[in-house]
DSSP file (Angstrom, degrees, kcal/mol; ACC not computed):
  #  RESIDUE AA STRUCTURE BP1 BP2  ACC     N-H-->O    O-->H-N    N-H-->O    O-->H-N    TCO  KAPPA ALPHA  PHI   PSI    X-CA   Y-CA   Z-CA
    1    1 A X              0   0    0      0, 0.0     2,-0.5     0, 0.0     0, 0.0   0.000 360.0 360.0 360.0 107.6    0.0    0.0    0.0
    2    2 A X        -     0   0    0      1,-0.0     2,-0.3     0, 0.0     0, 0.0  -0.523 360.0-147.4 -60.9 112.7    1.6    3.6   -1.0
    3    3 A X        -     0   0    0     -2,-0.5     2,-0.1     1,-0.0    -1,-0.0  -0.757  10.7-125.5 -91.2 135.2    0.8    6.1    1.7
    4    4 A X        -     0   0    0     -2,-0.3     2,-0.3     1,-0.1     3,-0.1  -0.468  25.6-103.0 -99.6 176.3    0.4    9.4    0.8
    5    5 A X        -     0   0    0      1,-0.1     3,-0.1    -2,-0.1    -1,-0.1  -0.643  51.2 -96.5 -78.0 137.2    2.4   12.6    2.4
    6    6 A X        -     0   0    0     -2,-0.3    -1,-0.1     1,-0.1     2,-0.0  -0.009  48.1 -97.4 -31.1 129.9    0.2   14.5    5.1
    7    7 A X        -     0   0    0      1,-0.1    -1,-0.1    -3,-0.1    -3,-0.0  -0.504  35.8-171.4 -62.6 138.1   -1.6   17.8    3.4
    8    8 A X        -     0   0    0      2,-0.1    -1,-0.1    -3,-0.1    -2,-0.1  -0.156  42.6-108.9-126.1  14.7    0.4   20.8    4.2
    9    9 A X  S    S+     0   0    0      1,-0.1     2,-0.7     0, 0.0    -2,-0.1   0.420  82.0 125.8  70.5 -22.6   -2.1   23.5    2.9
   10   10 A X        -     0   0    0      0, 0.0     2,-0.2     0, 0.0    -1,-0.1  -0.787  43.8-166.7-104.0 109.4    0.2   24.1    0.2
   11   11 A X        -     0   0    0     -2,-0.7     3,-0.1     1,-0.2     2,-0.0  -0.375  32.5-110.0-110.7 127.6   -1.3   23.9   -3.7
   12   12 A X        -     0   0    0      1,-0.2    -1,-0.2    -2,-0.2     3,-0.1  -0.458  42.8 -86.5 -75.0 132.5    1.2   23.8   -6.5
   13   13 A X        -     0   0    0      1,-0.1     2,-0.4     2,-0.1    -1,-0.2  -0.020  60.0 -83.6 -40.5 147.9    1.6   26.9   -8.8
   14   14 A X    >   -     0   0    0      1,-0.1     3,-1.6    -3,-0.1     4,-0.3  -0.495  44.4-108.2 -58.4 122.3   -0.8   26.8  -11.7
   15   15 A X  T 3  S+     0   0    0     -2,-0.4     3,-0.3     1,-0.3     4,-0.3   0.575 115.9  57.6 -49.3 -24.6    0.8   24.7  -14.5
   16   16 A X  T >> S+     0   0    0      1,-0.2     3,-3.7     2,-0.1     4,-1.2   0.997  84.7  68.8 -47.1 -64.6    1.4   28.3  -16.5
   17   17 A X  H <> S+     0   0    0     -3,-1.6     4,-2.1     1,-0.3    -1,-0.2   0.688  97.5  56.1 -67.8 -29.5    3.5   30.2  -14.1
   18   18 A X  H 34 S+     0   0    0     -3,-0.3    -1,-0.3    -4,-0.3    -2,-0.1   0.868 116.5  43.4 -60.1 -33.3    6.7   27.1  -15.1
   19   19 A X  H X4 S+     0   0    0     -3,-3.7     3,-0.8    -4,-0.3    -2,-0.2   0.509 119.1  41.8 -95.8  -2.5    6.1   28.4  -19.1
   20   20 A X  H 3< S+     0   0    0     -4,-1.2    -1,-0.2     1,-0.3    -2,-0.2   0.921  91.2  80.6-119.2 -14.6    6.0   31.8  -18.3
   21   21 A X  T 3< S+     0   0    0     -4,-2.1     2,-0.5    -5,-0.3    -1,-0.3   0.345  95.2  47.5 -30.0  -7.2    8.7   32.1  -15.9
   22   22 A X    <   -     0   0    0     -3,-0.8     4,-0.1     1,-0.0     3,-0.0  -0.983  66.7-175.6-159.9 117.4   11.5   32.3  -18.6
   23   23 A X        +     0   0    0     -2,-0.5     2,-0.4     2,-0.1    -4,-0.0   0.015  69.8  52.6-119.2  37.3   10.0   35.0  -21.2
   24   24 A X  S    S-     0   0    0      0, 0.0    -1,-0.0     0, 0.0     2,-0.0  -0.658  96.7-107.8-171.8 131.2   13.4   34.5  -24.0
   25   25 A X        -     0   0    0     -2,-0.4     2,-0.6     1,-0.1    -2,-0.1  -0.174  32.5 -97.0 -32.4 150.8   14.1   31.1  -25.0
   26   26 A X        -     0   0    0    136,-0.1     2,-0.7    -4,-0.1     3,-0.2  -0.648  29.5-167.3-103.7 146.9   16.8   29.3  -24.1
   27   27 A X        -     0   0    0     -2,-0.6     5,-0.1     1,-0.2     3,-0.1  -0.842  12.7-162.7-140.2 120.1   19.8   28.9  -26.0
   28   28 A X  S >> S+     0   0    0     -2,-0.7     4,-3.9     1,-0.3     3,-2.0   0.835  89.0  54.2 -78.6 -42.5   22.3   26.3  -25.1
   29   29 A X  H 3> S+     0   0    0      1,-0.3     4,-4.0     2,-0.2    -1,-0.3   0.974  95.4  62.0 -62.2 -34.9   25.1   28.0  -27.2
   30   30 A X  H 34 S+     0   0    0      1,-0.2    -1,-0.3     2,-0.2    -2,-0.2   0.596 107.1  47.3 -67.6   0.9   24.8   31.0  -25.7
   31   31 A X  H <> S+     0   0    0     -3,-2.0     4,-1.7     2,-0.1     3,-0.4   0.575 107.0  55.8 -86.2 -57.4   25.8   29.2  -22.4
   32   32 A X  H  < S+     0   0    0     -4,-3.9    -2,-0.2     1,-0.2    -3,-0.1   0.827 103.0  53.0 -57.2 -33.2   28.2   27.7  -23.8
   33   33 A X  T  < S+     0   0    0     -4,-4.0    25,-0.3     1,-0.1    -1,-0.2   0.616 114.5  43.7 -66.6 -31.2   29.8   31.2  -25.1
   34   34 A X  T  4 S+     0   0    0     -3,-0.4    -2,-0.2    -5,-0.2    -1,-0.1   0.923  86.6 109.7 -85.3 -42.9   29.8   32.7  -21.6
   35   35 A X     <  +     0   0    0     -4,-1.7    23,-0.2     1,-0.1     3,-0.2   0.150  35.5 179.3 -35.9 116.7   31.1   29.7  -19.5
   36   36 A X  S    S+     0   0    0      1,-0.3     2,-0.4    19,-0.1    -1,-0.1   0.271  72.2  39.0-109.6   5.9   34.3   30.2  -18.3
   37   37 A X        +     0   0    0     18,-0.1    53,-0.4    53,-0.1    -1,-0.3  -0.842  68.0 161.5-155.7 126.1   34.4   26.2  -16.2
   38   38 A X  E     -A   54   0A   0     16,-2.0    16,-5.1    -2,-0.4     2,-0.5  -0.819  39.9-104.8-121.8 171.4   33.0   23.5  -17.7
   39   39 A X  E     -AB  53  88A   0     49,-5.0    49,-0.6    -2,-0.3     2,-0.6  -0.850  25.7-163.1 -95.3  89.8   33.2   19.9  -17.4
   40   40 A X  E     - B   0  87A   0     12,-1.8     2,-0.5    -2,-0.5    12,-0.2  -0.672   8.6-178.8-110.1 120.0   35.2   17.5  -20.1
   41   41 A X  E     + B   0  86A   0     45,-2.6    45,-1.7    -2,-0.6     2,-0.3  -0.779  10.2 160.0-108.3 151.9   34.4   14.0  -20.1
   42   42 A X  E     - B   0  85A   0      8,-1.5     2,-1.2    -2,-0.5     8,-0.3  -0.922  46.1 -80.2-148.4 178.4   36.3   11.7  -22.6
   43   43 A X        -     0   0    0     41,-0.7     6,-0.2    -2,-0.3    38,-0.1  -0.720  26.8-140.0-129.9 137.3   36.6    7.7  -22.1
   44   44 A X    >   -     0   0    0      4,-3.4     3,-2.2    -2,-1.2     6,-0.1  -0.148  39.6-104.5 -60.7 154.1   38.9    5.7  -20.0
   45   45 A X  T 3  S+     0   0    0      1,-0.2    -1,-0.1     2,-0.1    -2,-0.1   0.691 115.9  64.8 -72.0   2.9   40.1    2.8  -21.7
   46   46 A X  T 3  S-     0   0    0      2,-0.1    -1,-0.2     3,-0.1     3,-0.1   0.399 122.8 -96.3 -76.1 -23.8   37.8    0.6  -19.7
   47   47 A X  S <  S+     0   0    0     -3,-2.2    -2,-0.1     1,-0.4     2,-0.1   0.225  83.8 120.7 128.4 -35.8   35.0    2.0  -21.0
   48   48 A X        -     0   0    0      1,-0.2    -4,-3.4    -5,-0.1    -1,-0.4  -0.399  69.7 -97.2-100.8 153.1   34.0    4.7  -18.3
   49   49 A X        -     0   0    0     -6,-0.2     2,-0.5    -2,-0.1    -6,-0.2   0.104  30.4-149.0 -58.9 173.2   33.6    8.1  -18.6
   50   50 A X        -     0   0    0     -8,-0.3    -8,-1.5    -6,-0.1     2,-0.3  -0.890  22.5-160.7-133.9  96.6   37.1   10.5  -17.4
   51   51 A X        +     0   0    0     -2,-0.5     2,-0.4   -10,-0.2   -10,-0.2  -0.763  15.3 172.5-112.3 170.1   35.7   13.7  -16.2
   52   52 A X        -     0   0    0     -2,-0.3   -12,-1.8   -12,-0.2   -14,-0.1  -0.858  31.5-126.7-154.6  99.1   37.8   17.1  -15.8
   53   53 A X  E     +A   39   0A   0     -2,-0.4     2,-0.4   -14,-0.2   -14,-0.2  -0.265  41.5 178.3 -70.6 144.6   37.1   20.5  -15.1
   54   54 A X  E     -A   38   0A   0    -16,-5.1   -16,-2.0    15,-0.0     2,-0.6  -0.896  43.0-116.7-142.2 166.3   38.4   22.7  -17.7
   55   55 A X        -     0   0    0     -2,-0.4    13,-0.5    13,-0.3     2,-0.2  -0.829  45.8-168.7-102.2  83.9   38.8   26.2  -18.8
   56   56 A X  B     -C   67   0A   0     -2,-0.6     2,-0.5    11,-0.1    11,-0.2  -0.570  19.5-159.5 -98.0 152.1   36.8   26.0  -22.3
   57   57 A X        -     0   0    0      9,-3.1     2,-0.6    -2,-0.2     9,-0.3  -0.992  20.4-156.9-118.1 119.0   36.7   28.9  -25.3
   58   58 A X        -     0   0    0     -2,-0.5     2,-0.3   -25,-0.3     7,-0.2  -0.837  10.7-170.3 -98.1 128.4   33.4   28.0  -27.2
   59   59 A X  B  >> +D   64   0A   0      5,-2.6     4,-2.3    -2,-0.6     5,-0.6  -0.694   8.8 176.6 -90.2  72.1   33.7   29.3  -30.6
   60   60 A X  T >45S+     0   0    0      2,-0.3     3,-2.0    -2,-0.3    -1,-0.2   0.927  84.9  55.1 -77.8 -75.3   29.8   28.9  -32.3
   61   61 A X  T 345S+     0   0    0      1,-0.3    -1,-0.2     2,-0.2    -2,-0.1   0.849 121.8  36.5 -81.6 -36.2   30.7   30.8  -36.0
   62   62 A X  T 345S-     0   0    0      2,-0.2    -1,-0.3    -3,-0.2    -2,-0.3   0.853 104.7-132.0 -66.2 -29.1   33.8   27.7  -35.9
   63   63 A X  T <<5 +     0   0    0     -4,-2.3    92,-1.3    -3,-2.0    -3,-0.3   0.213  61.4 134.6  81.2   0.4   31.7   25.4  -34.4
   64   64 A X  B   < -DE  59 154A   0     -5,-0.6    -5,-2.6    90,-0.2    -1,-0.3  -0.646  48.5-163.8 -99.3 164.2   34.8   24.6  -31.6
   65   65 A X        -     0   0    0     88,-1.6     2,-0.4    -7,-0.2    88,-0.4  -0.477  20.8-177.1-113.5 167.2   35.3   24.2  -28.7
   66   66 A X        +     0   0    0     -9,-0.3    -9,-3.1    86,-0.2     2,-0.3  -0.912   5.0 178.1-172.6 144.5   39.4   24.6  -27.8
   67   67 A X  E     -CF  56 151A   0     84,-0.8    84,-1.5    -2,-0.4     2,-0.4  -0.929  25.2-130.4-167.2 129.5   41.0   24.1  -24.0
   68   68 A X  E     + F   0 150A   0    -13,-0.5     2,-0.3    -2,-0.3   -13,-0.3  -0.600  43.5 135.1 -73.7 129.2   44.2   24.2  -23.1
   69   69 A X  E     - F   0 149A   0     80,-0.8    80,-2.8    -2,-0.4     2,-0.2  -0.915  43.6 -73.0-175.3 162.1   45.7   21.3  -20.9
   70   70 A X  E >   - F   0 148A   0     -2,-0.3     3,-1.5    78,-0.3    78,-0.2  -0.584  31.7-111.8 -48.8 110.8   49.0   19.0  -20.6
   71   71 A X  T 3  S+     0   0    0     76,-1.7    -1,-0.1     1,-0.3     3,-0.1  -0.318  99.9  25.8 -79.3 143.1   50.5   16.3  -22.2
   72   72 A X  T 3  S+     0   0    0      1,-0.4    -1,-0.3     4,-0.0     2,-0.1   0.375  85.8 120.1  98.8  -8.2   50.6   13.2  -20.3
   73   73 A X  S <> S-     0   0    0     -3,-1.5     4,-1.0     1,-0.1    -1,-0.4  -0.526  77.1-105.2-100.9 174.6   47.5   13.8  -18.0
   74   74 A X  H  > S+     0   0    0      1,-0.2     4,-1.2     2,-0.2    -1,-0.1   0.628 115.0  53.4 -86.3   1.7   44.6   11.2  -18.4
   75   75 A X  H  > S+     0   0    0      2,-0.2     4,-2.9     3,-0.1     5,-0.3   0.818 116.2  42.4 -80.9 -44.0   41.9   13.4  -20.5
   76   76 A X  H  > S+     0   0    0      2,-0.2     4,-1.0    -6,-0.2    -2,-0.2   0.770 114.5  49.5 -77.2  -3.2   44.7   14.1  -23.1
   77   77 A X  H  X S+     0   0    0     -4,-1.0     4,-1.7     2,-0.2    -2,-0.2   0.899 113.7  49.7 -85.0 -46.1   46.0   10.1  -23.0
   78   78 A X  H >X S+     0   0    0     -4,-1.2     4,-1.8     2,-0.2     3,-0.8   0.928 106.8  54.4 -64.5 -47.1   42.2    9.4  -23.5
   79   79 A X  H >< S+     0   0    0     -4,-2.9     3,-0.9     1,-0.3    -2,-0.2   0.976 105.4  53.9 -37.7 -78.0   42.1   11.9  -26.5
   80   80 A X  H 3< S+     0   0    0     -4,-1.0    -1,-0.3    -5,-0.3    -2,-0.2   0.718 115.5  36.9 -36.6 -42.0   44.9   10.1  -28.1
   81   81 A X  H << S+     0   0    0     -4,-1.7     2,-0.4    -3,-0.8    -1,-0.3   0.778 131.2  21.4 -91.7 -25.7   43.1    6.7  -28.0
   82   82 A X    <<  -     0   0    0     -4,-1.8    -1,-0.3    -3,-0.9   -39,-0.2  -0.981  63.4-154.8-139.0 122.5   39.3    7.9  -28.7
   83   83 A X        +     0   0    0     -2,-0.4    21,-0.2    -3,-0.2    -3,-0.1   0.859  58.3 114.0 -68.6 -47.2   38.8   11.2  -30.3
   84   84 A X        +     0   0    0     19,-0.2   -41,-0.7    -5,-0.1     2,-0.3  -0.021  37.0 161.6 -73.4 163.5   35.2   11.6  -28.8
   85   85 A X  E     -BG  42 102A   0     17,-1.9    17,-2.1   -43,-0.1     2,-0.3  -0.996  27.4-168.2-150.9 135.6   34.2   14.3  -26.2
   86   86 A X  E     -BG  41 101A   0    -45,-1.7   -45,-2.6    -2,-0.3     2,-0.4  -0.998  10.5-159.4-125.3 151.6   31.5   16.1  -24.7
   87   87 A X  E     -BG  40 100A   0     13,-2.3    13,-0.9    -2,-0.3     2,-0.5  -0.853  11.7-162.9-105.7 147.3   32.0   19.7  -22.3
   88   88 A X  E     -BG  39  99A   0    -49,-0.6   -49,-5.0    -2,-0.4     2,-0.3  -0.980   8.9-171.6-126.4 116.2   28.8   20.4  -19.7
   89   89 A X  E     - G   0  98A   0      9,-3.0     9,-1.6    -2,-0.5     2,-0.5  -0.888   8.2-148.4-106.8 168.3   28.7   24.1  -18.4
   90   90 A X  E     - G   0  97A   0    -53,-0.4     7,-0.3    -2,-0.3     5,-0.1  -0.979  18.1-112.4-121.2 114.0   26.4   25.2  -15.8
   91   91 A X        -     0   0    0      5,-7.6    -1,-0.1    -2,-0.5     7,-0.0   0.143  33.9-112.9 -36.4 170.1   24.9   28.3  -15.3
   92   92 A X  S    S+     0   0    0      1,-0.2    -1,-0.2     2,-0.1    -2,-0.0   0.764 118.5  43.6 -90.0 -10.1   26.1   29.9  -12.2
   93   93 A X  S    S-     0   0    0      3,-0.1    -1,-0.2     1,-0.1    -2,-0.1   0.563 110.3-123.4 -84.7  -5.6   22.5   29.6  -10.5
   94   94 A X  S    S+     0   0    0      2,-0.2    -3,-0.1    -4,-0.1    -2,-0.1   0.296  83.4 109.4  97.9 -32.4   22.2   26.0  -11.7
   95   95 A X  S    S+     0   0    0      1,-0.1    68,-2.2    -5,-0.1    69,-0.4   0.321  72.8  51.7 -79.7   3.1   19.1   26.4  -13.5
   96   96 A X  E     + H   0 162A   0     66,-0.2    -5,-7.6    67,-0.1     2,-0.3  -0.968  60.1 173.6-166.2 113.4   20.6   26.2  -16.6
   97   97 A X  E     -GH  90 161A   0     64,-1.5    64,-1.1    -2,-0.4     2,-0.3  -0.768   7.3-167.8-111.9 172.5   23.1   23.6  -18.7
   98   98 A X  E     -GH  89 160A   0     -9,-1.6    -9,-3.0    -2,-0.3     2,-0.3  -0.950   5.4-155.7-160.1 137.1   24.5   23.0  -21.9
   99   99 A X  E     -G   88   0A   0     60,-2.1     2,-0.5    -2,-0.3    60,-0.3  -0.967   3.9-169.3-133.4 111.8   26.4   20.1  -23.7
  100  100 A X  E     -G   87   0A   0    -13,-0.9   -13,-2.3    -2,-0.3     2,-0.3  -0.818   8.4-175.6 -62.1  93.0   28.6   20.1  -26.5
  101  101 A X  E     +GI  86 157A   0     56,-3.1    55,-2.4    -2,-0.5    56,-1.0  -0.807  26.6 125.3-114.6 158.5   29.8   16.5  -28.2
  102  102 A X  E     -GI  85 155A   0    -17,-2.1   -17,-1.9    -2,-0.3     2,-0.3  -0.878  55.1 -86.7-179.1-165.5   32.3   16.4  -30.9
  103  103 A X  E     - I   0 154A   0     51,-0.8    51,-3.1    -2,-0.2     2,-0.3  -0.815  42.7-120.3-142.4 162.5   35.5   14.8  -31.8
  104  104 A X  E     - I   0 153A   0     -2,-0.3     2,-0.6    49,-0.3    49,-0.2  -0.825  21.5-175.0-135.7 136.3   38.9   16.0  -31.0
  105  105 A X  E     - I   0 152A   0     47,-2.6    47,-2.4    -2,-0.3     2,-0.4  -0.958  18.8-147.4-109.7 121.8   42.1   17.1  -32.4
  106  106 A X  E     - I   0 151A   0     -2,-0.6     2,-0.3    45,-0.2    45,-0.2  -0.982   3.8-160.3-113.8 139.6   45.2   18.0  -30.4
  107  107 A X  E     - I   0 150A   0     43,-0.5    43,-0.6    -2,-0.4     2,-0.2  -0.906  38.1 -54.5 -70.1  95.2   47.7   20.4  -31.1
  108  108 A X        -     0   0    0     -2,-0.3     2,-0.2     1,-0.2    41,-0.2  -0.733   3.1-140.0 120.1 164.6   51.4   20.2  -29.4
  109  109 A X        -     0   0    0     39,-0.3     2,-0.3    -2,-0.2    -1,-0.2   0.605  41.2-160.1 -94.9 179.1   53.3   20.0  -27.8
  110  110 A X        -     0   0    0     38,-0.3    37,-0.2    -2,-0.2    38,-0.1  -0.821  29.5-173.7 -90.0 122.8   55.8   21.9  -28.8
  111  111 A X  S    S+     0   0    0     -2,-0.3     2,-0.4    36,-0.1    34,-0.0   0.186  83.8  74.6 -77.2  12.5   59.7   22.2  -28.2
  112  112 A X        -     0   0    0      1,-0.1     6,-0.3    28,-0.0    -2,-0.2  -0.957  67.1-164.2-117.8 132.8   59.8   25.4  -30.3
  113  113 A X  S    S+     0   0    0     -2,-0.4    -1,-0.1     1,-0.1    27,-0.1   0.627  97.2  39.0 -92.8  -4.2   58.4   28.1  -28.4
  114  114 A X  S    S+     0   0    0     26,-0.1    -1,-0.1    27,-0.0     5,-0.1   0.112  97.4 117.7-122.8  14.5   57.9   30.5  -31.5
  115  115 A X  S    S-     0   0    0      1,-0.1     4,-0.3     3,-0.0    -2,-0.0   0.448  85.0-104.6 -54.4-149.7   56.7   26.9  -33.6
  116  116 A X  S  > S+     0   0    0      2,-0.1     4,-1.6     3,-0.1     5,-0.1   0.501 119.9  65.6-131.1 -16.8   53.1   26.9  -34.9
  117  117 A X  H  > S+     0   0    0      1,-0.2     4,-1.0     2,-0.2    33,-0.2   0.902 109.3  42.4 -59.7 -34.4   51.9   24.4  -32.0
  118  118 A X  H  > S+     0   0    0     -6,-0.3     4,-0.8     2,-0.2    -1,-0.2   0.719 106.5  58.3 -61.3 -37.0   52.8   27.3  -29.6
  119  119 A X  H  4 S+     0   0    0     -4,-0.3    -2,-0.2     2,-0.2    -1,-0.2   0.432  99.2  56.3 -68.4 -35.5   51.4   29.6  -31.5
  120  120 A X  H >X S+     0   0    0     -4,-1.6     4,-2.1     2,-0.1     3,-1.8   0.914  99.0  64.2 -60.7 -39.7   47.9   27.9  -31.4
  121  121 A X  H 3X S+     0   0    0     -4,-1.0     4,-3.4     1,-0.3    -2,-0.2   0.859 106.3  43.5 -67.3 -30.3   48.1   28.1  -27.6
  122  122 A X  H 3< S+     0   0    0     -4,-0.8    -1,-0.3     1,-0.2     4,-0.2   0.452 107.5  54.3-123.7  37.6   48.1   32.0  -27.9
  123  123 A X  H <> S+     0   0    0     -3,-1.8     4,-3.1     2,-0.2     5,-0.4   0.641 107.3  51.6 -68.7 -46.8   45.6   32.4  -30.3
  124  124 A X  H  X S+     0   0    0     -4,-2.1     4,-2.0     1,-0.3    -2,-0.2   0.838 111.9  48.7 -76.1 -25.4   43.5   30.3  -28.0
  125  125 A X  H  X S+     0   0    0     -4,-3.4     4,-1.3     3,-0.2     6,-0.4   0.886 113.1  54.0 -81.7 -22.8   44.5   32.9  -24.7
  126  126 A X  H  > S+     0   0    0     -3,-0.2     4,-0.7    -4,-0.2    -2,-0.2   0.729 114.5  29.9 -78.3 -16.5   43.7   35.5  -26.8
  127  127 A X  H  < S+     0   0    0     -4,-3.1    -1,-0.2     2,-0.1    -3,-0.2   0.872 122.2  52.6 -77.9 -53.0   40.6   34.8  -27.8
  128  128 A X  H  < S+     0   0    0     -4,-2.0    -2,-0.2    -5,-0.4    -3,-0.2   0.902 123.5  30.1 -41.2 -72.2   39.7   32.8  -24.4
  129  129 A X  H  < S-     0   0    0     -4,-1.3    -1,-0.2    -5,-0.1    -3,-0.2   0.591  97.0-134.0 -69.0 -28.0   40.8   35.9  -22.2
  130  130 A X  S  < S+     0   0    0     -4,-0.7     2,-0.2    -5,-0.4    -4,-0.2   0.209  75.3  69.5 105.0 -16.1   40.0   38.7  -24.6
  131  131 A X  S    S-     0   0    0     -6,-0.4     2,-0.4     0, 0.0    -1,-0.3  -0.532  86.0 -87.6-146.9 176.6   43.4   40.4  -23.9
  132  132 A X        -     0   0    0     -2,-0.2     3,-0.1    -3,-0.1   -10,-0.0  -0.806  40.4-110.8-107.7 143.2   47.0   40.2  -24.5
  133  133 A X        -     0   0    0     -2,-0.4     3,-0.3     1,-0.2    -1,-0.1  -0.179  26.8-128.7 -65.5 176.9   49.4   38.3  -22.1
  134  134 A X  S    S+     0   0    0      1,-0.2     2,-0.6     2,-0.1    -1,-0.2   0.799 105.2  21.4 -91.0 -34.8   51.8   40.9  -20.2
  135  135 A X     >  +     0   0    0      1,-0.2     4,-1.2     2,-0.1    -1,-0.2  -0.601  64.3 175.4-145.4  95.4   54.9   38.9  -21.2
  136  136 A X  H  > S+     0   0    0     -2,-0.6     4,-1.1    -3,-0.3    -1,-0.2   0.964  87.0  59.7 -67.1 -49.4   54.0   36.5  -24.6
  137  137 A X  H  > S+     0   0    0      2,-0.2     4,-1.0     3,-0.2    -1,-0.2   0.678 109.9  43.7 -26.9 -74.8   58.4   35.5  -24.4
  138  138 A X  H >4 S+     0   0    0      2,-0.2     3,-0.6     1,-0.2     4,-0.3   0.733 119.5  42.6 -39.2-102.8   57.6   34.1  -20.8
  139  139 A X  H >X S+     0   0    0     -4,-1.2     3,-1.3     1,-0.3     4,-0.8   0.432 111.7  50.4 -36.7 -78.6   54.2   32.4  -22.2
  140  140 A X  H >< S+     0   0    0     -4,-1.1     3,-2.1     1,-0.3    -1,-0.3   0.584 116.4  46.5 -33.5 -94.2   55.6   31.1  -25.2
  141  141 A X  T <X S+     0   0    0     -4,-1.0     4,-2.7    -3,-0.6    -1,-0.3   0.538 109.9  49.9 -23.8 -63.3   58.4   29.7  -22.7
  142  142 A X  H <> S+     0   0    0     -3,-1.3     4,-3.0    -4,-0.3    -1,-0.3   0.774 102.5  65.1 -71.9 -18.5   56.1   28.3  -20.3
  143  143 A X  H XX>S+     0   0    0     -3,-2.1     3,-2.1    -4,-0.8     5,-0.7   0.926 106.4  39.1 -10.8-118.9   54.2   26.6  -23.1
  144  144 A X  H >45S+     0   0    0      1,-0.3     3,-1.8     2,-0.2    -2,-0.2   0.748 120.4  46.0 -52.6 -55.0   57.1   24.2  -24.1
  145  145 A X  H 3<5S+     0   0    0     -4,-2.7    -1,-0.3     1,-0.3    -2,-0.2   0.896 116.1  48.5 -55.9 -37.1   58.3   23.6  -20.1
  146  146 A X  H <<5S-     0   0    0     -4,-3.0    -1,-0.3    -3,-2.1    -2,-0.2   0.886 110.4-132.0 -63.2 -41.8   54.5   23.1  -19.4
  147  147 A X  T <<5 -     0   0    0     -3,-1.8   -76,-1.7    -4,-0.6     2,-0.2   0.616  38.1-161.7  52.2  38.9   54.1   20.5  -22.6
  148  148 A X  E   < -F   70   0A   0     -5,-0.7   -38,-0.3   -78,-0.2   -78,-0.3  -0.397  18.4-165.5  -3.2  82.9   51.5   22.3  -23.3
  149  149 A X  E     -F   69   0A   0    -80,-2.8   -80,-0.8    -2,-0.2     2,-0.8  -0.994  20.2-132.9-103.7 112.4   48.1   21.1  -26.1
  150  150 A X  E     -FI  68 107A   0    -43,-0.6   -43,-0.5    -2,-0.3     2,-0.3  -0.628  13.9-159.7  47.2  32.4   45.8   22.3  -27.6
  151  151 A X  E     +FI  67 106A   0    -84,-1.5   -84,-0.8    -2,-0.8     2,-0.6  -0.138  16.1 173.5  -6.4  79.7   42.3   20.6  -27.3
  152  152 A X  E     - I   0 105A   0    -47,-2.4   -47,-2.6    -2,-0.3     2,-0.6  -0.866  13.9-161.4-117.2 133.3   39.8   21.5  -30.3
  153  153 A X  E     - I   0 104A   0     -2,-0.6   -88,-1.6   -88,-0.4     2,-0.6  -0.913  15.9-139.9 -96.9 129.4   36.6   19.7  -30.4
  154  154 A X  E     -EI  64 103A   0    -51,-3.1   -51,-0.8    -2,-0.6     2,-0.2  -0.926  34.7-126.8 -91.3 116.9   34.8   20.0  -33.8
  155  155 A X  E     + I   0 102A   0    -92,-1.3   -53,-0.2    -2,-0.6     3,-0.1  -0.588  40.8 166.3 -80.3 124.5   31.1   20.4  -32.4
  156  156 A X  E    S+     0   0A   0    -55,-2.4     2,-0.3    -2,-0.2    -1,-0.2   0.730  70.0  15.6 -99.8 -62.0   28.7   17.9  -33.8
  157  157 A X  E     - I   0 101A   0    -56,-1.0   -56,-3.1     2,-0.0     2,-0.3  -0.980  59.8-176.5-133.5 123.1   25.7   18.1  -31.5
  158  158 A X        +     0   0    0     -2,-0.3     2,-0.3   -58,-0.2   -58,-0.2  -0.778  23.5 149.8-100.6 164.5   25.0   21.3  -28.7
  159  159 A X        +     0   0    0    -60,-0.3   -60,-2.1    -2,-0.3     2,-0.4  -0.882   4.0 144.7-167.2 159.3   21.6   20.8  -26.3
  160  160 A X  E     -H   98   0A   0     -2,-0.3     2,-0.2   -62,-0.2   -62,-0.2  -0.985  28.4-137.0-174.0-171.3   20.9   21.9  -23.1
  161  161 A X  E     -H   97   0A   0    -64,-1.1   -64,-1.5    -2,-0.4     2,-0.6  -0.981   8.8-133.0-170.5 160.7   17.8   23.2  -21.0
  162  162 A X  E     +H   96   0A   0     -2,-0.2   -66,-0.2   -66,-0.2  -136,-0.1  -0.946  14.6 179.4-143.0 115.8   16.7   26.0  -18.4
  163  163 A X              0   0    0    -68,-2.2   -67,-0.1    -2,-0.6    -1,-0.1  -0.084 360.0 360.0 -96.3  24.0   14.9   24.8  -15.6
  164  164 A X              0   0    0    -69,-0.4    -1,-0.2   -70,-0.0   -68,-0.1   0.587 360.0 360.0 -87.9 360.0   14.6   28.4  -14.0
């Protein structure tokens, strides 16, 4: 027998007030474009997902996605063996995600700091950040010490939804 919860006086909003909450659509790229932490899962060789917080620059008129990260760590080892990917950001209230799947390219690293693998990486801060580094020599530099790569997802499928 299911037993029901005691009455509390309180009557659920009318089934409108959830559609009419949110007066703009929502649009999962446009999440994607502001999000400055997302989530990148890629797959372990076992089979299971790898997930990874990351610093993503969504491009929409390229259709990529592009994050910067390390050689040798396990999201870029997983890259190397399976190309697929998807990023989840999250609004900052919650109410609101978006997911990006694609396949993946890496750039790098590099042992040339003025090479063209290097040279992706600070296209990809300049677009990401908006701005110019204070000291590109030093970048470029820390780039090769780092072993620096390049992550670019070519975006197949975006969706998301906004439960505010």
């Amino acid at each position: 027998m299911i037993s029901r919860a005691p009455e509390r006086g309180i009557e659920p909003p009318p089934r409108d007030h959830y559609l009419s909450m949110t007066t703009t659509p929502f649009n999962p790229h446009a999440l994607l474009a502001e999000s400055k932490l997302g989530v990148l899962a890629t797959i372990k060789a076992d089979g299971l997902p790898q997930l990874s917080p990351v610093l993503p620059h969504y491009d929409e008129g390229a259709g990529t996605i592009q994050i910067s990260t390390r050689e040798g760590l396990s999201k870029t080892k997983n890259l190397r063996r399976d190309q697929r990917a998807a990023l989840e950001v999250t609004s900052a209230d919650g109410k609101s995600w978006a997911t990006a799947e694609g396949t993946v390219t890496i750039t790098g690293p590099s042992t040339d700091p003025h090479g063209p693998e290097v040279q992706a990486l600070v296209d990809w801060y300049r677009a990401a950040s908006g701005g110019e580094h204070p000291d590109w020599d030093e970048y470029r530099a820390a780039m090769v010490d780092d072993r620096r790569v390049l992550v670019t997802i070519a975006v197949t499928r975006v969706y998301g939804a906004d439960i505010g």
